[in-house]
C-alpha positions in Angstrom: -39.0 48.4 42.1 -38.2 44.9 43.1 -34.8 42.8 41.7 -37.0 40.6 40.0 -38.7 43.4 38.3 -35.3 44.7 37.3 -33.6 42.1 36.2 -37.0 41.4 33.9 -35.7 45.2 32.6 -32.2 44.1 32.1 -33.5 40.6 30.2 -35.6 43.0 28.5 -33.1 44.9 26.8 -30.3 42.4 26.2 -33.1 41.0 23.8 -34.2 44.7 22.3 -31.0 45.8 22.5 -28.9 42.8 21.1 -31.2 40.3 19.3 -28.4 39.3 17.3 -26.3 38.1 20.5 -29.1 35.8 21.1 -30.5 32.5 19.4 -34.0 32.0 19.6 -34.7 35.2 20.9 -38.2 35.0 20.6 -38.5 31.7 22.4 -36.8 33.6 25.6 -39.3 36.3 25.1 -42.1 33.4 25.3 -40.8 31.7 28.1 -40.2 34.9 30.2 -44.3 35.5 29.5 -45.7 32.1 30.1 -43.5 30.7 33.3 -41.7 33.4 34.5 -38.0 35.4 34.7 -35.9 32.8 36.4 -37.0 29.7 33.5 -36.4 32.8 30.8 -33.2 33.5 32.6 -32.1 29.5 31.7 -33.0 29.7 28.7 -31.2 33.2 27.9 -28.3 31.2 28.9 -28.4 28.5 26.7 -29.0 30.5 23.9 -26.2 33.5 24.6 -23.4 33.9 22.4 -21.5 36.5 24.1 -19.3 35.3 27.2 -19.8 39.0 29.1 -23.7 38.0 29.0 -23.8 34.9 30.2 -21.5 36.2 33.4 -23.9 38.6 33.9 -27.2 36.1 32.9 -25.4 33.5 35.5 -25.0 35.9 38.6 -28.6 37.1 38.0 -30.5 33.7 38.3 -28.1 33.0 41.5 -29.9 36.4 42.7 -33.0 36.4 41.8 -35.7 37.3 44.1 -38.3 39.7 44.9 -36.1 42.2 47.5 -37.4 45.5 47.6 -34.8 48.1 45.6 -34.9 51.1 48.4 -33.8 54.6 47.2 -31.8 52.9 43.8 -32.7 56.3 42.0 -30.7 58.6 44.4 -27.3 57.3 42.9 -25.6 59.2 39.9 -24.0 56.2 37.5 -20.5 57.6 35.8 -18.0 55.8 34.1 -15.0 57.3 33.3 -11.3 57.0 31.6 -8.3 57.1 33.6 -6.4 59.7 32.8 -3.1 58.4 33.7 -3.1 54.3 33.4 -0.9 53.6 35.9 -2.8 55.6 38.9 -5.4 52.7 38.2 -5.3 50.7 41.7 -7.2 47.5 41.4 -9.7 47.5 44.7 -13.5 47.9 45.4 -15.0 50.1 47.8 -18.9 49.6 48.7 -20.7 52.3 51.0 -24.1 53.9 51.4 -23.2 56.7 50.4 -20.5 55.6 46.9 -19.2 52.7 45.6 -16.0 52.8 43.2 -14.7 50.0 41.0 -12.6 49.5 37.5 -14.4 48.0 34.4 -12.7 45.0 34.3 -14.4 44.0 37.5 -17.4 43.4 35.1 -15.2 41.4 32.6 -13.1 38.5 34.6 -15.3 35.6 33.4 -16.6 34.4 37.1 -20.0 35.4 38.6 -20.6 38.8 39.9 -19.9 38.7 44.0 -22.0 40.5 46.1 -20.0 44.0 45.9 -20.1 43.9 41.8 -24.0 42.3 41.6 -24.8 45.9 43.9 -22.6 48.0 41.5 -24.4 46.2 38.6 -27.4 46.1 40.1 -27.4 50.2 40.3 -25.8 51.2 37.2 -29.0 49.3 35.5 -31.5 50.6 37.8 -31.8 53.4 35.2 -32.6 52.8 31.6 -30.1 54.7 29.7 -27.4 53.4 31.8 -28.3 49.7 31.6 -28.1 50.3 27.3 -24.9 51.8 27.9 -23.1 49.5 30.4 -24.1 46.1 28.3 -22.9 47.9 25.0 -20.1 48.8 27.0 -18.9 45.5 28.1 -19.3 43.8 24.8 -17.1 45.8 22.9 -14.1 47.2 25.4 -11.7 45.6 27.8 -12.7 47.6 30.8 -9.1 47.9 31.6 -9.0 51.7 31.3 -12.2 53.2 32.9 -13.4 53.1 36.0 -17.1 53.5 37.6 -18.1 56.1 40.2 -21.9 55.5 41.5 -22.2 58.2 44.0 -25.3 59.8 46.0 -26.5 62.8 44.5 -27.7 64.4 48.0 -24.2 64.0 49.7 -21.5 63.6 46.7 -23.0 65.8 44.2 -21.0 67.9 41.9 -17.5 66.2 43.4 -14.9 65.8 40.7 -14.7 62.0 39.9 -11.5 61.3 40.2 -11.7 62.7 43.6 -13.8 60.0 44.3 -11.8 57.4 43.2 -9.5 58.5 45.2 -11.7 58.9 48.0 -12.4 55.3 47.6 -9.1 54.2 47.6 -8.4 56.4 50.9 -11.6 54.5 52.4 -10.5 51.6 51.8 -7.2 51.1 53.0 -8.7 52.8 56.2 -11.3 50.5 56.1 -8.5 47.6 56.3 -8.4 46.4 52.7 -5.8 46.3 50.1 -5.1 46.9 46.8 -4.9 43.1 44.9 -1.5 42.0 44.0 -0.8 40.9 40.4 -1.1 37.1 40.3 2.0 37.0 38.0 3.8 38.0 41.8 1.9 35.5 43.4 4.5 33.0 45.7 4.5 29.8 47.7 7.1 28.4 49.8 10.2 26.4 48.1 11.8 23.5 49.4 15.0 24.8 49.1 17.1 21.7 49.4 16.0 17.9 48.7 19.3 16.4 49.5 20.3 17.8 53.0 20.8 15.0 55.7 22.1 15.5 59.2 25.8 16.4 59.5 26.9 15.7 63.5 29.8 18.7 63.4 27.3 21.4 61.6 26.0 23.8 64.6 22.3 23.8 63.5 21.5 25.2 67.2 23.1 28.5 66.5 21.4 29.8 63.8 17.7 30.1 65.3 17.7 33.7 64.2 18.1 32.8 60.6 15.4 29.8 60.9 13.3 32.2 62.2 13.5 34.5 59.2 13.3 31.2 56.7 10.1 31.0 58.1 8.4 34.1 57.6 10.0 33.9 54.2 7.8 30.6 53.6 5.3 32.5 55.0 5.2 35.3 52.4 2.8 35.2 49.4 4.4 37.1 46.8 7.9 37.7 45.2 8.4 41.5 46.6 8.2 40.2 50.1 9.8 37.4 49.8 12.9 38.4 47.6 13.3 41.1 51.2 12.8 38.3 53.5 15.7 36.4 51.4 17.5 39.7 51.9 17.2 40.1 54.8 19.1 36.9 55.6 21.9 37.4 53.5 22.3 40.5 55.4 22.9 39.1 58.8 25.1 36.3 57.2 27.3 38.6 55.7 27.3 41.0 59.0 27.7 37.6 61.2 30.7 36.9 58.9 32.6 40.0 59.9 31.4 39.4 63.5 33.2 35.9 63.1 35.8 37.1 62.4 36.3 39.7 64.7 35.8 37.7 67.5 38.0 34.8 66.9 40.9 37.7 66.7 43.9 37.4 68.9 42.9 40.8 70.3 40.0 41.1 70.3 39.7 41.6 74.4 41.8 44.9 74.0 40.2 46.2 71.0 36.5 45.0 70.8 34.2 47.6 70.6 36.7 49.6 68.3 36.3 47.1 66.4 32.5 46.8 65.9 32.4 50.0 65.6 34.6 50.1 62.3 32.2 46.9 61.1 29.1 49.2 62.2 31.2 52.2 60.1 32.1 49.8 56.9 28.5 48.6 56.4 26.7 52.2 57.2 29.5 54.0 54.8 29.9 51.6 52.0 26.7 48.9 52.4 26.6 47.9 48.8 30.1 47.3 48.6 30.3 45.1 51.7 27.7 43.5 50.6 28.9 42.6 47.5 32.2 41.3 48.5 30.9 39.4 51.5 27.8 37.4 50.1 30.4 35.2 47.9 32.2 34.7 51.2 29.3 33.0 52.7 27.5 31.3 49.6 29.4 29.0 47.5 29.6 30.3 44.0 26.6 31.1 41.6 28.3 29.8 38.5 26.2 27.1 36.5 23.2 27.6 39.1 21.4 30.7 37.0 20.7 30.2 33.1 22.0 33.0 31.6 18.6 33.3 29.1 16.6 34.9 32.4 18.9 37.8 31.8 16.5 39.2 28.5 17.3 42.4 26.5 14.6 43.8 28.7 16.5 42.5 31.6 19.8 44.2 30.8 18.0 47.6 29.7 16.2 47.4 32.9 19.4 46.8 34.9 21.3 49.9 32.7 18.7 52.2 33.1 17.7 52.3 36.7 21.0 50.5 38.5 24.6 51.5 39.2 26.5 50.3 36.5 30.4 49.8 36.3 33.6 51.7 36.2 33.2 51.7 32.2 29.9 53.4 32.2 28.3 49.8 31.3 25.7 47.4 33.6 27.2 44.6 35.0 24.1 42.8 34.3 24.4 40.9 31.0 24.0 37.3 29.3 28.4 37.1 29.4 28.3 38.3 32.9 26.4 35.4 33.9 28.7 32.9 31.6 31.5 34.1 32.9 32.8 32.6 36.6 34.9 35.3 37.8 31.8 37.5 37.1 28.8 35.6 38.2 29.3 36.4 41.7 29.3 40.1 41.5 27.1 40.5 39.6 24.3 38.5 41.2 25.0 40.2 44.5 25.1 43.6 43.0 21.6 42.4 41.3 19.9 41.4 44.9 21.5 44.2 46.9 19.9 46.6 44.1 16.2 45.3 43.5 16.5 45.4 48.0 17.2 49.1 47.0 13.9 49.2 44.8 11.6 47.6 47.2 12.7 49.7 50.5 14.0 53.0 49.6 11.0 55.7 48.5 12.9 58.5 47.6 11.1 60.3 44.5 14.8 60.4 42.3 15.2 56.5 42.4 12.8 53.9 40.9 10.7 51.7 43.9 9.4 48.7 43.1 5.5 48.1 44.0 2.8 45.6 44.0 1.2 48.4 41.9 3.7 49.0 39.2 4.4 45.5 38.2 4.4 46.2 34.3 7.7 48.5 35.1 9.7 45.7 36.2 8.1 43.0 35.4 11.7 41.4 33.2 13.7 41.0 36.5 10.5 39.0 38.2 11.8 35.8 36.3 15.2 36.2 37.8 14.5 37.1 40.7 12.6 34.0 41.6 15.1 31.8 40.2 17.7 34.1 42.5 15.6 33.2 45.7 15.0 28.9 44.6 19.1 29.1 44.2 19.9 31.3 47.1 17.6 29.7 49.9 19.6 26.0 48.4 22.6 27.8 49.4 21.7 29.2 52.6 20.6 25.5 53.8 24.1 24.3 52.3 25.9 26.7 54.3 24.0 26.1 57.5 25.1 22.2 57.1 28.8 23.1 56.3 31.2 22.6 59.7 33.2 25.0 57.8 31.3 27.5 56.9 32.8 31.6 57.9 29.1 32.5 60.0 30.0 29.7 62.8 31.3 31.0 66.0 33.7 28.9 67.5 32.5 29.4 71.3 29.4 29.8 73.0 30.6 32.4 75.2 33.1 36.1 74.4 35.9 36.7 76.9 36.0 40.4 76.9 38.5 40.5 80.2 
């Protein structure tokens, strides 16, 4: 079998199958028999009235031709249910011997690329399967089942699922990923419009941090990003203590004592450190973060996977953020925890993913707003003369 003779299968049954879906049907019909698929195909078009059709009509007139279909009827078409929705990864592998993809590949409103028009292409190749998939696609989602189009001489009898997963594995090794969520998708602020050249700030000591600021432009979603901002804050709140340690009147007799209590302090009691420096080196938060981002779901979020205060309570809440002497805490405690999330794996504490977006998804608001207000800050701070992260000499006298 050629594609043309298939897809004159498929046009076939879409106007057996589901006359009513179709206006004019028997003009189609008549225009398939007297000038050929790819006029019928135009017309089928015009006369569709179901949006999944007319994806599928669209990407088969940008295909069709008379390619020879070589060894279609060795592949065994399943679709099945995921057992567990969030194990659903959203990628596409395409081999010889298996291709795996989710429904709602089928279902995204845009023309079938060339992995989907194969995948399509051999889930139709057999009869009972073509009735199935369009009847499929017209009354689900897709969201929750999955497609598994496997050779029967090498893959036969293997547990579905299995291949999914065996999919997924080939993938990743294959050096492809799984998509991100386009509500975590993230371009570059410009942090601070009103910055202008300040001849006593020290610009040319903080390349380190410039060179972080950059791949933090450089990121393209909020996960990566929100660590890059992190990551920042971080050294300026280490740099801080540093500062300070060498602009001590003894600091020749009792340097490396010293940094080793600063490397004991931040390895011993991180979050704490962190939390009480950041509002050292940032001015203050208050009036810079509206305190409707922080939504019922936000503060249940916040109580039920972060470490909440002396009184059994989460510091994240709507008066938290109203209230001056509180705003600073508590949006340090906030970044230094979703840091937490996104680089500590450990099975007893939540970790935030690109896969698991729907779990956190109520801090994502806040979190940008955190990083547009923070990276204004950081800028500010740079420009300050007096700022805490400046070192006062070029060079340490250590005898």
């Amino acid at each position: 079998m050629n594609r043309k003779e298939l897809y004159t299968n498929i046009l076939s049954t879409i106007l057996s199958e589901h006359p009513d879906l179709v206006i004019n049907n028997d003009d189609v019909q008549n225009e398939l028999d007297v000038n050929g698929l790819e006029d019928a195909l135009i017309l089928l078009k015009k006369n569709l009235q179901e949006e999944n059709f007319k994806v599928i009509v669209e990407s088969m007139i940008a295909n069709c031709n008379e390619d020879e279909l070589n060894n279609y009827e060795k592949y065994l078409v399943t679709r099945e249910t995921f057992q567990l929705i969030f194990q659903k990864r959203n990628f596409i592998w395409n081999s010889l011997e298996l291709i795996v993809l989710n429904c709602d590949n089928f279902l995204r409103g845009e023309e079938y690329k060339d992995s989907i028009m194969l995948a399509f292409e051999k889930i139709c190749f057999d009869e009972n399967c073509r009735k199935d998939f369009l009847n499929y696609i017209i009354n689900h989602d897709g969201k929750n089942a999955y497609y598994i189009i496997s050779d029967r001489n090498t893959l036969n009898g293997v547990d579905s699922w299995k291949l999914y997963m065996y999919g997924l594995y080939m993938c990743v090794n294959c050096g492809g990923h799984i998509d991100v969520n386009p509500a975590l998708n993230y371009s570059p602020l410009q942090f601070n419009t009103t910055i202008s050249f300040n001849s006593t700030a020290k610009y040319e000591q903080y390349i380190d941090i410039y060179d972080v600021i950059s791949e933090w432009n450089n990121c393209k979603d909020v996960l990566t990003a929100f660590l890059k901002m992190y990551q920042i804050l971080e050294y300026m709140v280490y740099r801080k203590e540093f500062v300070s340690i060498v602009t001590g009147a003894n600091v020749k007799q009792s340097f490396v004592r010293q940094i080793i209590g600063l490397d004991k302090k931040f390895s011993n009691a991180e979050r704490d450190t962190f939390v009480k420096g950041l509002p050292e080196v940032l001015s203050s938060f208050d009036g810079e973060v509206p305190d409707t981002l922080v939504t019922p779901d936000v503060v249940t979020f916040c109580t039920k996977y972060y470490q909440k205060n002396s009184n059994g309570n989460t510091y994240m809440k709507p008066e938290s953020i109203r209230d001056s002497a509180q705003i600073n805490s508590c949006i340090s405690k906030f970044i230094y925890d979703v840091r937490c999330s996104l680089v500590h794996n450990k099975e007893s504490e939540f970790h935030i993913t690109t896969i698991n977006y729907d779990e956190y998804a109520s801090i994502v608001p806040l979190m940008r707003k955190i990083m547009e207000v923070v990276g204004k800050k950081i800028m500010e701070t740079i420009n300050d003369t007096g700022n805490r992260i400046c070192f006062p000499n070029r060079d340490l006298r250590l005898y």
